[in-house]
N, C-alpha and C positions, 0 to 999 in steps of 0.2 A: 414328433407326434406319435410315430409307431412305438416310441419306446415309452411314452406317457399311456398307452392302451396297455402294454406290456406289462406295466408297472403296476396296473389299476387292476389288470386281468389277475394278475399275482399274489397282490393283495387282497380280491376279493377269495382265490383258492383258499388262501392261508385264513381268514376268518371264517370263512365257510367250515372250513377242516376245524380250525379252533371249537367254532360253533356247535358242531358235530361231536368232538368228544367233552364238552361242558353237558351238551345234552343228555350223552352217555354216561357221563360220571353223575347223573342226576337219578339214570335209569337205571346203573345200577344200583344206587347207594338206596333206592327204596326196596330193591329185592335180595337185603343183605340180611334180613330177616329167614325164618324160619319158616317154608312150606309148609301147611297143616291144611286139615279139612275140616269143612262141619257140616255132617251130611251128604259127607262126599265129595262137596265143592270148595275147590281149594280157597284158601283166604292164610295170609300172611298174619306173621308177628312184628315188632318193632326192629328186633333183632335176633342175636340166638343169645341160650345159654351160656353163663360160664364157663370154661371148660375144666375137666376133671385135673385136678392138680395143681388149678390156681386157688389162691387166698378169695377166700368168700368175698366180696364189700359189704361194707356196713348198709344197714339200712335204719329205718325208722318206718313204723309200722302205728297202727293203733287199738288199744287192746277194748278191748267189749266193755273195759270201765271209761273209756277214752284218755287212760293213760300212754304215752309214750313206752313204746320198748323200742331199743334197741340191740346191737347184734350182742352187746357186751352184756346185756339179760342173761345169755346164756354161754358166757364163756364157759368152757371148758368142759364144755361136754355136746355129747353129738346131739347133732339138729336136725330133723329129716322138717324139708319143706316141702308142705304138701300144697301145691299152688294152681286154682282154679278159680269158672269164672264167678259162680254164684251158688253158696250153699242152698239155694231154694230151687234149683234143680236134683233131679234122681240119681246121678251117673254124681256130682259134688260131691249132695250128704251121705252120698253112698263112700264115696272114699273118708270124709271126716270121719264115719261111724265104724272103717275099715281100721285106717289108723287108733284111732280112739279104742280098741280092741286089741291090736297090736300091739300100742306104748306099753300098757297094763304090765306086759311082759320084758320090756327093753330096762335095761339097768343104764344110768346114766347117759341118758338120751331122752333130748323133747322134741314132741312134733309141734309142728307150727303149723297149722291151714290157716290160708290166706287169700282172702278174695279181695273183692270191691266192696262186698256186701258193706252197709253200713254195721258198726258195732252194736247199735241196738238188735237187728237181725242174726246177727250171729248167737249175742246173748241169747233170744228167746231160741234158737233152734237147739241150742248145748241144754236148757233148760227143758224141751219139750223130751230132747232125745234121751237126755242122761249121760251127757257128752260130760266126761271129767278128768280125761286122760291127755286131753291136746289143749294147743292155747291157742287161741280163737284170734286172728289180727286181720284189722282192713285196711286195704291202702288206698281209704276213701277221699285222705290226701295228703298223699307224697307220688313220689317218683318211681317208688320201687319198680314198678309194671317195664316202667323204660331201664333202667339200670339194668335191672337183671334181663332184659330182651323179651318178656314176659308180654307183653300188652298186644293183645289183636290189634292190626294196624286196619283191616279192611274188613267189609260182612257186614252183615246183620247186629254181631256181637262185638263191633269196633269198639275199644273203649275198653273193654272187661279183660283180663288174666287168661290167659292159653294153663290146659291144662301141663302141666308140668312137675317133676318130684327133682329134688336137689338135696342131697343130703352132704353133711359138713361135718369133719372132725372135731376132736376136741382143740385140734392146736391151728382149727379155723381154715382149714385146707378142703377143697372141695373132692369128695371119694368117690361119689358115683349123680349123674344126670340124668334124665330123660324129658324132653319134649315130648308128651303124647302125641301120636301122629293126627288122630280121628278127636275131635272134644268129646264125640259119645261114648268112647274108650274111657275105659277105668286105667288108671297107672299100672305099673308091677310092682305090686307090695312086696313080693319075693327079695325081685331085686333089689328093691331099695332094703328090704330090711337083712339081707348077707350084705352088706355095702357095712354095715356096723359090726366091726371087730371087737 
């Protein structure tokens, strides 16, 4: 009998313990994401960025005509992704219209801003602004936001793109990141644009 307690007692340690790191491995795998804030108050991303010196992945995006682009759009030549949540906020069209300004001057290099925004909004805002230098893509639906670690996982703005810059060689290798830390923060246009040799 003492040895059927024994046995029960043992079994219950071992699934308890079991139970406790399924639990764990639940708790961390949500906070494998990215620390950010908005407003100050922390809120996570899905994941992190790429890291610098791996091979870009592909993606599939959607362009303001509701065409497909994909990464091979723009082989062979540098790609700066400008990637946030919504150009209909100030700190957004403030960087589209940063970049957009920027390209003008980049030889063989496209930027790409990237939101949720549907393509029709993105159209009219390139239209209102005089945006002609970047190519406008929503990832109103695909994956991207998750692939790339990109996607608010919690907040207010769950759902929408973290702000973020990634820029990409010509031979698809990734050269310089950032995670913005603040969403109200603007990127470093600096850094990203010495990241292009």
């Amino acid at each position: 009998m003492t040895s059927i307690k024994n046995s029960r007692r043992a079994f219950n340690i071992l699934f308890m313990g079991l139970a406790g790191l399924f639990i764990t491995g639940i708790s961390l795998g949500q906070t494998t994401g990215s620390a950010i804030t908005l407003g100050g108050k922390t809120i996570h991303t899905v994941g992190k960025l790429p890291a610098v010196g791996t091979p870009v992945k592909d993606f599939t995006l959607t362009g303001v005509d509701l065409s497909d682009k994909t990464l091979a759009d723009y082989k062979g030549k540098y790609v700066i992704m400008n990637i946030f949540p919504s150009v209909n906020t100030g700190v957004c069209s403030k960087s589209v219209r940063k970049f957009n300004e920027d390209a003008a001057g980049l030889k063989n290099t496209t930027v790409l801003c990237i939101s949720k925004d549907l393509p029709f909004a993105q159209k009219a805002f390139c239209g209102a602004e005089g945006i002609k230098n970047v190519v406008m893509l929503s990832d109103f639906r695909t994956d991207f936001g998750n692939s790339y670690g990109v996607q608010i996982a919690d907040g207010p703005m769950k759902g929408l793109l973290s702000r973020a810059v990634i820029v990409v060689n010509p031979e698809g290798k990734i050269v310089y990141e950032q995670q913005v830390p603040e969403i109200g923060q603007e990127p470093d246009y600096s850094a990203a644009i010495a990241a292009i040799k």
